[in-house]
MILO-765502 format. One record per residue: residue in one letter; z, x, y of N, C-alpha, C in turn. Coordinates in steps of 0.001 Angstrom, whole numbers. Atoms other than C-alpha are relative to their C-alpha. Layout:
! residues N
[pt 'A', [Z, X, Y], [Z, X, Y], [Z, X, Y]]
...
//
This chain:
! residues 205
[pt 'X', [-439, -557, -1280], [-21064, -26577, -12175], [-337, -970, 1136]]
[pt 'X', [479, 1319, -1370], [-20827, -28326, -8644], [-735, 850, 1377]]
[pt 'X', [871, -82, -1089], [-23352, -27844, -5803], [280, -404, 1294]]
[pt 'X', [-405, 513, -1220], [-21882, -27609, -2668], [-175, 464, 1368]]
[pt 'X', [-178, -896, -1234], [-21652, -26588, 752], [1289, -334, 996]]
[pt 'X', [-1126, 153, -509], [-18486, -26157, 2511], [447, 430, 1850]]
[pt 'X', [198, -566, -1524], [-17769, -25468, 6591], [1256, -62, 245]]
[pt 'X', [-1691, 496, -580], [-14203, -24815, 8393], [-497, 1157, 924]]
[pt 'X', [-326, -360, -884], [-14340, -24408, 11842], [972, -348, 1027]]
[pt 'X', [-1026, 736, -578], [-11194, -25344, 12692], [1371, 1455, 594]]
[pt 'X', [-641, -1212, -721], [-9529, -22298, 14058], [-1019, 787, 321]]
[pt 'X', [605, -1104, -471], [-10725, -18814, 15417], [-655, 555, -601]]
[pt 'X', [336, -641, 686], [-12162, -17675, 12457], [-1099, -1427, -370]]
[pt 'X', [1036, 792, 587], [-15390, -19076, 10850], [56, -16, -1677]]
[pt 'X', [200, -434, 1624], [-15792, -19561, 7130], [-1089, -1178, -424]]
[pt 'X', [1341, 1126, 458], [-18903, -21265, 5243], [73, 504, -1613]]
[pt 'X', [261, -81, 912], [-18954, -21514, 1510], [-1039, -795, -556]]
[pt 'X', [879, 213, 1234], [-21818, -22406, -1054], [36, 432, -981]]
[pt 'X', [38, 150, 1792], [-22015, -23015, -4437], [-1417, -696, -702]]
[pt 'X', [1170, 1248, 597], [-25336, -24117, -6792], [95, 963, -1663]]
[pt 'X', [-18, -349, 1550], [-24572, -23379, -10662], [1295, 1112, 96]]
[pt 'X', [-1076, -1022, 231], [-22629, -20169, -11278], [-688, 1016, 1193]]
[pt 'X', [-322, -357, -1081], [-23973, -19052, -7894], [782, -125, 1538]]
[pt 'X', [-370, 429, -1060], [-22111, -18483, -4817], [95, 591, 862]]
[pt 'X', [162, -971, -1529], [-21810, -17042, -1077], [1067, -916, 344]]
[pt 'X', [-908, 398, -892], [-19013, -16905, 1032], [-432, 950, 1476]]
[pt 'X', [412, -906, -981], [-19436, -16128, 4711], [765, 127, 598]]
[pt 'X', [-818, 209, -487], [-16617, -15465, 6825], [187, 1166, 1295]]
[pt 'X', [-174, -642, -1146], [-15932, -14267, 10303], [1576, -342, 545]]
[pt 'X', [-1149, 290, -575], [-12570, -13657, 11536], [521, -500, 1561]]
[pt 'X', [-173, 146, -1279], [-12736, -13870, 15057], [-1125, -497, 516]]
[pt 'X', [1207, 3, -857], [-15320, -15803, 16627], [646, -1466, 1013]]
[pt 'X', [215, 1318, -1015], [-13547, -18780, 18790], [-376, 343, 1286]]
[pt 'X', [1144, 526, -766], [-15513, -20547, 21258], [-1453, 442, -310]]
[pt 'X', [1233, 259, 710], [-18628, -19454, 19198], [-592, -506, -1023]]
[pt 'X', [773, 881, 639], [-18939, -21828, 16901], [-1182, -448, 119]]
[pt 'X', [1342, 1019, 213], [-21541, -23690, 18130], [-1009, 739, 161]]
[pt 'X', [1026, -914, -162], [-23736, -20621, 18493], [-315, 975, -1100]]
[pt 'X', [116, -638, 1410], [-22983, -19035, 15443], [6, -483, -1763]]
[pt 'X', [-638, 1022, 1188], [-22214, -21754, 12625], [-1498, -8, -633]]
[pt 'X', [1525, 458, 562], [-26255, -22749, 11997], [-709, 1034, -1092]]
[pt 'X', [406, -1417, 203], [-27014, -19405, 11567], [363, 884, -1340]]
[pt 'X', [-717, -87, 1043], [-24310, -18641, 8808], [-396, -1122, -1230]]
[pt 'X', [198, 1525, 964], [-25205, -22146, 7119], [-1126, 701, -703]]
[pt 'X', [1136, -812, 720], [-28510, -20814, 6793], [-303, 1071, -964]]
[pt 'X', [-516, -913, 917], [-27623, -17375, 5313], [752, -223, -1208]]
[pt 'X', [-927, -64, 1509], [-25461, -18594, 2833], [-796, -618, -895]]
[pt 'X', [764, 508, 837], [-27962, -21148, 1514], [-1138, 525, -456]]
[pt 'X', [823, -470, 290], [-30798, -18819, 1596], [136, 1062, -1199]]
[pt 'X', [-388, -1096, 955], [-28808, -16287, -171], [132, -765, -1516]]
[pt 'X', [70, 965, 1356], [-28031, -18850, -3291], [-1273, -913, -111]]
[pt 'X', [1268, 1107, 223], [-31412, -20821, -2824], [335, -1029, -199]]
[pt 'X', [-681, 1459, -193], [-29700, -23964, -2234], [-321, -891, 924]]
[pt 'X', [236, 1106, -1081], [-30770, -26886, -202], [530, -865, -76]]
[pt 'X', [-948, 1511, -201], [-28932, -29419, 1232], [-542, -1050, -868]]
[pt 'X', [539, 1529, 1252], [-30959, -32177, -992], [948, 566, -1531]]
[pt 'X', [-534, -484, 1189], [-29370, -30051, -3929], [1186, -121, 65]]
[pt 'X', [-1476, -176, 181], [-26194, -30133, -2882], [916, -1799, -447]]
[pt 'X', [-569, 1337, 646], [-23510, -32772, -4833], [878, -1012, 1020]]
[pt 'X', [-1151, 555, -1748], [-21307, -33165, -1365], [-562, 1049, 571]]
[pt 'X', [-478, -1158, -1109], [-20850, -31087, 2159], [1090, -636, 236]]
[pt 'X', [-2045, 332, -434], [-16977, -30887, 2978], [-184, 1119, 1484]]
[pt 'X', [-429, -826, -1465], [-15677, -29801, 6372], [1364, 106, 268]]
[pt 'X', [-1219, 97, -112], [-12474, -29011, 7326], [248, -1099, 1128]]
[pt 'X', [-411, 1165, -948], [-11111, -31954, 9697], [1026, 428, 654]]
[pt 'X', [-738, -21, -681], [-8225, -30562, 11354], [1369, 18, -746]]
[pt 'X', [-24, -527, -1390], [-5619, -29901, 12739], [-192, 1444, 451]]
[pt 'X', [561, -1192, 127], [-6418, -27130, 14393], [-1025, 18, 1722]]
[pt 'X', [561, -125, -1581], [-9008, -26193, 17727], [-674, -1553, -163]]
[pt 'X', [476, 840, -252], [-9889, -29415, 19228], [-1771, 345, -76]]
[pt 'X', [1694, -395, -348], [-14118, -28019, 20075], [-40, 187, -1572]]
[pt 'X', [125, -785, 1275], [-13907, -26188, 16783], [131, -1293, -1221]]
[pt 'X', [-605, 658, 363], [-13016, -29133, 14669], [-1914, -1269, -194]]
[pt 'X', [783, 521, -166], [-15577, -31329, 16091], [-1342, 904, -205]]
[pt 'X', [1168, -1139, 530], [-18517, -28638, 15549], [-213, -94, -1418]]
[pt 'X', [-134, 409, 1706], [-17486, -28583, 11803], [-205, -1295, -474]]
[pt 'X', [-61, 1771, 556], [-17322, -32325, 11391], [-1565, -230, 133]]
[pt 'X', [1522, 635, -370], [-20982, -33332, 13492], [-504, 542, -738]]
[pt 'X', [1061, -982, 1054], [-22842, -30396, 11372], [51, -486, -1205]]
[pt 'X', [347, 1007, 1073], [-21880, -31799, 8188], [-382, -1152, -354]]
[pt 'X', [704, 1183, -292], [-22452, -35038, 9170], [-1583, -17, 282]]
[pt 'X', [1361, -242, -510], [-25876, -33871, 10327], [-509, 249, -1362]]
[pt 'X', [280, -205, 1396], [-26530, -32177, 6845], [58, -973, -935]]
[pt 'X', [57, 325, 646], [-25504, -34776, 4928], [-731, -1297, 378]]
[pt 'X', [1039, 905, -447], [-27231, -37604, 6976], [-1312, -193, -577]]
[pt 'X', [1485, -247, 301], [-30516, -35576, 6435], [-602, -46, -1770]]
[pt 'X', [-221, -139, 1184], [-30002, -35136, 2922], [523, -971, -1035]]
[pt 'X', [-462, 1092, 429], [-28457, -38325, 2113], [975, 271, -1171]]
[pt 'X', [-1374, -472, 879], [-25231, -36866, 448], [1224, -264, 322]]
[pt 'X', [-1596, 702, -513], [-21736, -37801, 365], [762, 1286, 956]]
[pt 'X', [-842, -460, -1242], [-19511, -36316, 2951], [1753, -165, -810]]
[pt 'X', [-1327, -827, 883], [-15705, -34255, 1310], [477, 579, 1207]]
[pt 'X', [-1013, -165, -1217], [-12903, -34370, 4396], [1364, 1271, -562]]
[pt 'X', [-942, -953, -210], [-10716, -31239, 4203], [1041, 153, 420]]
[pt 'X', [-989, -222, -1140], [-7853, -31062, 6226], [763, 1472, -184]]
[pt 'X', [96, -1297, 277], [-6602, -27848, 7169], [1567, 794, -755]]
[pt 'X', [-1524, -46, 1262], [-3042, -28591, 5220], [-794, 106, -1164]]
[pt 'X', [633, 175, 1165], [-5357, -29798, 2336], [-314, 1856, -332]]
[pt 'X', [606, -1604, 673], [-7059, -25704, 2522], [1604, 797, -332]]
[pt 'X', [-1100, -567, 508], [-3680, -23989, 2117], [839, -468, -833]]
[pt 'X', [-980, 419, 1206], [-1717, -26348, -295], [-726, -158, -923]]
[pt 'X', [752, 17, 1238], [-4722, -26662, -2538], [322, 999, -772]]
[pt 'X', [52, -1186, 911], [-4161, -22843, -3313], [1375, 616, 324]]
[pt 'X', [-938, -367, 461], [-652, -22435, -3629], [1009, -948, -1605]]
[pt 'X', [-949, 56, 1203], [1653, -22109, -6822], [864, -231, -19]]
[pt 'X', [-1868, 1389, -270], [4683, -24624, -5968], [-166, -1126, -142]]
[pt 'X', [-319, 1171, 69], [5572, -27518, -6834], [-151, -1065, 1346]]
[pt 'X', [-449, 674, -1512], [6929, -28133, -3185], [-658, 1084, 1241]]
[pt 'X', [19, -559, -1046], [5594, -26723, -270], [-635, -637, 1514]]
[pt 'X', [420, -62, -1435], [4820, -27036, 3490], [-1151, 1426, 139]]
[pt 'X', [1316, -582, -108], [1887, -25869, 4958], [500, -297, 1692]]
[pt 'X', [-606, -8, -1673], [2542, -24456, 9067], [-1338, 401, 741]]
[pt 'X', [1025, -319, -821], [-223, -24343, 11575], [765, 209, 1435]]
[pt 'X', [-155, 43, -1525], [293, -23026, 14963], [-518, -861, 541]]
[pt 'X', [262, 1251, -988], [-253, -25575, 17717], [99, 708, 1377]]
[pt 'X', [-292, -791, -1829], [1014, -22850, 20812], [547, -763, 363]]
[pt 'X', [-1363, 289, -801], [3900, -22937, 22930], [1346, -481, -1094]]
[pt 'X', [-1284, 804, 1084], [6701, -23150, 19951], [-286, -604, -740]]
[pt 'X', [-181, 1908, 724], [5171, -25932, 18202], [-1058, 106, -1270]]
[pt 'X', [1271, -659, 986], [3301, -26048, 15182], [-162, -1903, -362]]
[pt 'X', [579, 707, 963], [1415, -28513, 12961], [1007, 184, -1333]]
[pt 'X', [-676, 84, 1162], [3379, -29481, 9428], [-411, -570, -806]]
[pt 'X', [606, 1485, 1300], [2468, -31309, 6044], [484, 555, -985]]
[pt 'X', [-201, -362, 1563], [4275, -31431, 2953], [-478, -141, -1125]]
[pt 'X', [728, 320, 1199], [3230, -31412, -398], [1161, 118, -1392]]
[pt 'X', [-851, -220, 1498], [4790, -32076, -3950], [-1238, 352, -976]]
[pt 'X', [1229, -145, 880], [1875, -30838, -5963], [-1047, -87, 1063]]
[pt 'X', [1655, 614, -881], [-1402, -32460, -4282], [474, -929, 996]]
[pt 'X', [-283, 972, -942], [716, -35224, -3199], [1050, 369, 1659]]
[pt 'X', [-865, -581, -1513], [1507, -35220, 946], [1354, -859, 171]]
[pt 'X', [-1402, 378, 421], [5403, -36104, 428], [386, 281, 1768]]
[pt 'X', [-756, -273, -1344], [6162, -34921, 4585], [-1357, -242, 1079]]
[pt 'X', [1294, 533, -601], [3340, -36755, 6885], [-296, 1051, 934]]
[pt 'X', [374, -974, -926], [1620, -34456, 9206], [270, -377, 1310]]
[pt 'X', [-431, 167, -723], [3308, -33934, 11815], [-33, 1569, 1724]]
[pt 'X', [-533, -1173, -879], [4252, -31704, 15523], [947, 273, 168]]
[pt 'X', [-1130, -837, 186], [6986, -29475, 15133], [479, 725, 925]]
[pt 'X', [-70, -1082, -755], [9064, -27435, 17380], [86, 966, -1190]]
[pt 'X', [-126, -1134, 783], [10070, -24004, 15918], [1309, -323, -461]]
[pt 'X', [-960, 26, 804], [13421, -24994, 15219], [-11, -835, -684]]
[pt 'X', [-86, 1334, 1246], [12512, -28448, 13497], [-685, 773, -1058]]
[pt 'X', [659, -575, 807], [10219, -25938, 11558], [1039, 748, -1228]]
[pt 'X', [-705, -802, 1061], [13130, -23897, 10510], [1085, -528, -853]]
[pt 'X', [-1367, 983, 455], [15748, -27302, 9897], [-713, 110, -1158]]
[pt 'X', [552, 248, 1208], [13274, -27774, 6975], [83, 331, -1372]]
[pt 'X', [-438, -717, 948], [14482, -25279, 4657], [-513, -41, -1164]]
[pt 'X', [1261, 454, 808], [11724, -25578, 2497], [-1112, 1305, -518]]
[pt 'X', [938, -864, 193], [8997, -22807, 1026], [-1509, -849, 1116]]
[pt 'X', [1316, 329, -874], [6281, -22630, 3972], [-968, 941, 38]]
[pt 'X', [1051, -815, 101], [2639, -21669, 3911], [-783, 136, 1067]]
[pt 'X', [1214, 391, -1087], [-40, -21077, 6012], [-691, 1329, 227]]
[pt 'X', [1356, -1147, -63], [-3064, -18346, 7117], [228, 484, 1556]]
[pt 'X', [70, -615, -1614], [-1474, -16942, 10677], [1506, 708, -671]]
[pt 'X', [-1596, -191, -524], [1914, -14522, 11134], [414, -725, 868]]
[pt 'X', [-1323, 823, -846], [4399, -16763, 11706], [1577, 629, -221]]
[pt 'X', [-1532, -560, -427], [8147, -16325, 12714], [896, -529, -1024]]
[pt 'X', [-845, 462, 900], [9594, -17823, 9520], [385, 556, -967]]
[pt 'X', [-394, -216, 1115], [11639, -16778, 6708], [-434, -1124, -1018]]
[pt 'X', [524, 739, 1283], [10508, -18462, 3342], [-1146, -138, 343]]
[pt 'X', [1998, 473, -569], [6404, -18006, 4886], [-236, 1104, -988]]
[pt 'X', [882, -1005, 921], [3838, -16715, 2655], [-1146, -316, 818]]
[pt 'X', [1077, 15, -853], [447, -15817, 4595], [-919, -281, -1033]]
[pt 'X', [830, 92, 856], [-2323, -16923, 2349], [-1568, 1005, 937]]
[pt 'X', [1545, -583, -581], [-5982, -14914, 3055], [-1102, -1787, 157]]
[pt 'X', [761, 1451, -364], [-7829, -18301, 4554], [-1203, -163, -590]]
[pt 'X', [1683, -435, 441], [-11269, -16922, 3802], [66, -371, -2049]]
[pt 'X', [452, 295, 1179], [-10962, -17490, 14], [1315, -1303, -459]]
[pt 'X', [-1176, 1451, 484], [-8748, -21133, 240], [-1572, -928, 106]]
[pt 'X', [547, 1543, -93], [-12082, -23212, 1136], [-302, 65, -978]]
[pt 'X', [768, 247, 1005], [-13687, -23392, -2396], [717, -1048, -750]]
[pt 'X', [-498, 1233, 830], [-10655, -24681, -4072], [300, -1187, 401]]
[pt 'X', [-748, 1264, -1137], [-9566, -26817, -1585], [-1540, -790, -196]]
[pt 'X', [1049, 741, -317], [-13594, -28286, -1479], [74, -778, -1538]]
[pt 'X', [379, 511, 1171], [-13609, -28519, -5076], [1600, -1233, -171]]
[pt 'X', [-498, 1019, 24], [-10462, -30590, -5274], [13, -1259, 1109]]
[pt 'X', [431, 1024, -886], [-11202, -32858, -2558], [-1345, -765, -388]]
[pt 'X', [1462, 172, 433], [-14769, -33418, -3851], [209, -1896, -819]]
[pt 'X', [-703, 1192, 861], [-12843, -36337, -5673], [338, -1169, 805]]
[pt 'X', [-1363, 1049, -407], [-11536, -38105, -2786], [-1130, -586, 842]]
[pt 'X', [845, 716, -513], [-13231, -40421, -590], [-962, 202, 1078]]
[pt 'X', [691, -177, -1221], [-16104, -40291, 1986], [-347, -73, 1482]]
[pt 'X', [414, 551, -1293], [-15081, -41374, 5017], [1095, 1413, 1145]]
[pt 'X', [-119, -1631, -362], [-15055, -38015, 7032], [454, -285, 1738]]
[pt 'X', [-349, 18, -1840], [-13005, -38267, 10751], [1018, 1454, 487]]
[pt 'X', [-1221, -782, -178], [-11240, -35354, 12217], [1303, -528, 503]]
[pt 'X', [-1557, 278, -108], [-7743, -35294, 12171], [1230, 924, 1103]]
[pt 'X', [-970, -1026, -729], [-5404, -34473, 15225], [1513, -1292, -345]]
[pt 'X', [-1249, 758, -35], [-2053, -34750, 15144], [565, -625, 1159]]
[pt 'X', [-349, 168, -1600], [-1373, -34518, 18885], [-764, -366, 792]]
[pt 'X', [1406, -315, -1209], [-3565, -35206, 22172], [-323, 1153, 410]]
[pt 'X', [483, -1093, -985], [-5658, -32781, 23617], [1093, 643, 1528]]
[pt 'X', [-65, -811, -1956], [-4665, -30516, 26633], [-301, -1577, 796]]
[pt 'X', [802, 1041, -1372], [-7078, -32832, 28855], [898, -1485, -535]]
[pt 'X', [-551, 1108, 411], [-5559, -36096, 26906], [1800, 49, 620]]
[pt 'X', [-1718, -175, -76], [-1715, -34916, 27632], [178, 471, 1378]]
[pt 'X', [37, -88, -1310], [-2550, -34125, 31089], [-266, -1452, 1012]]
[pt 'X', [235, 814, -539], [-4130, -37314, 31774], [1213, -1088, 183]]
[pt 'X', [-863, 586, 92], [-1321, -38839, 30314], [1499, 309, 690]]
[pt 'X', [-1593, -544, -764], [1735, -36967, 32726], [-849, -770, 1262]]
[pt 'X', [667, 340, -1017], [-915, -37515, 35644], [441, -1563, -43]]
[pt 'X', [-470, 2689, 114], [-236, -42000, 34927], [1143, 336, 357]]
[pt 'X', [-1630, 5, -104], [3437, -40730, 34714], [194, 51, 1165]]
[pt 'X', [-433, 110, -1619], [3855, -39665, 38253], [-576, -750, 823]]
[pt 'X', [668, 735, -823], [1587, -42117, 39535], [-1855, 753, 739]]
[pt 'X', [1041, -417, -371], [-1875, -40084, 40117], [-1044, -224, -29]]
//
């Protein structure tokens, strides 16, 4: 068995998994954005206390990387980085396409993240492999796609299946666990503040 600890705070909802043998804890909060950084430590703790697991024990920590809340994103990333620093363990990058196409049963699918205002996040998959680069979408380039699409929010699409988010990080950690260590979050777009700064140059400000 693999020894892990898993974090995704990359949307509104919190989720923390651990694993050490054929034990495991999942912790999951649906609604907590903008409290990540007040509530995440706290959960870490609980889950490892509950399996008696310590970060030195663990084989990786994975985080989800994005896309997804800019604050939220970065919270998830530094903490594992912090954990695995202390602990001197490898570091397992997530992305938050990677958590929903890990645990679907298609060949082919897209994976849809809201983004707000029309627009979403996209990434295809043929199996494992990302066959449609991650990208920003309006709603109608979403629907030219004509494609089986997934993802963990009601969305406005025909051919969407909602997956339950709360039980995608395990598989998604455990197949990633494979892939390399170099852990950066991943946006697709600029920030708010970044896409403001950047109209502000436009008119001259």
């Amino acid at each position: 068995m693999t020894d892990f600890l898993a974090i995704d705070t990359s949307s509104r909802y919190l989720t923390v998994y651990a694993q050490k043998g054929e034990k495991s804890v999942l912790r999951h909060l649906p609604e907590c954005a903008m409290q990540h950084s007040v509530i995440l430590m706290d959960e870490v703790d609980k889950a490892l206390t509950e399996i008696e697991l310590a970060p030195q024990e663990c084989d990786f920590i994975a985080a989800v990387t994005g896309p997804g809340s800019f604050t939220g994103i970065r919270i998830g990333v530094a903490t594992a980085k912090g954990f695995a620093a202390a602990a001197k363990k490898p570091l397992k990058s997530i992305t938050a396409f990677d958590l929903i196409a890990y645990n679907v049963n298609s060949k082919k699918s897209y994976v849809v993240i809201d983004a707000a205002h029309a627009h979403y996040y996209v990434c295809g998959y043929e199996g494992e492999k990302v066959v449609f680069a991650p990208s920003y979408l309006s709603e109608d380039e979403v629907k030219a796609l004509q494609t089986p699409l997934f993802g963990f929010e009601d969305l406005p699409f025909e051919n969407y299946t909602k997956l339950d988010v709360k039980n995608c990080l395990k598989e998604a950690a455990l197949k990633c666990a494979a892939l390399s260590d170099d852990m950066r979050a991943l946006y697709v777009r600029k920030s708010q503040a970044e896409e403001a700064r950047c109209a502000d140059k436009k008119v001259g400000l």
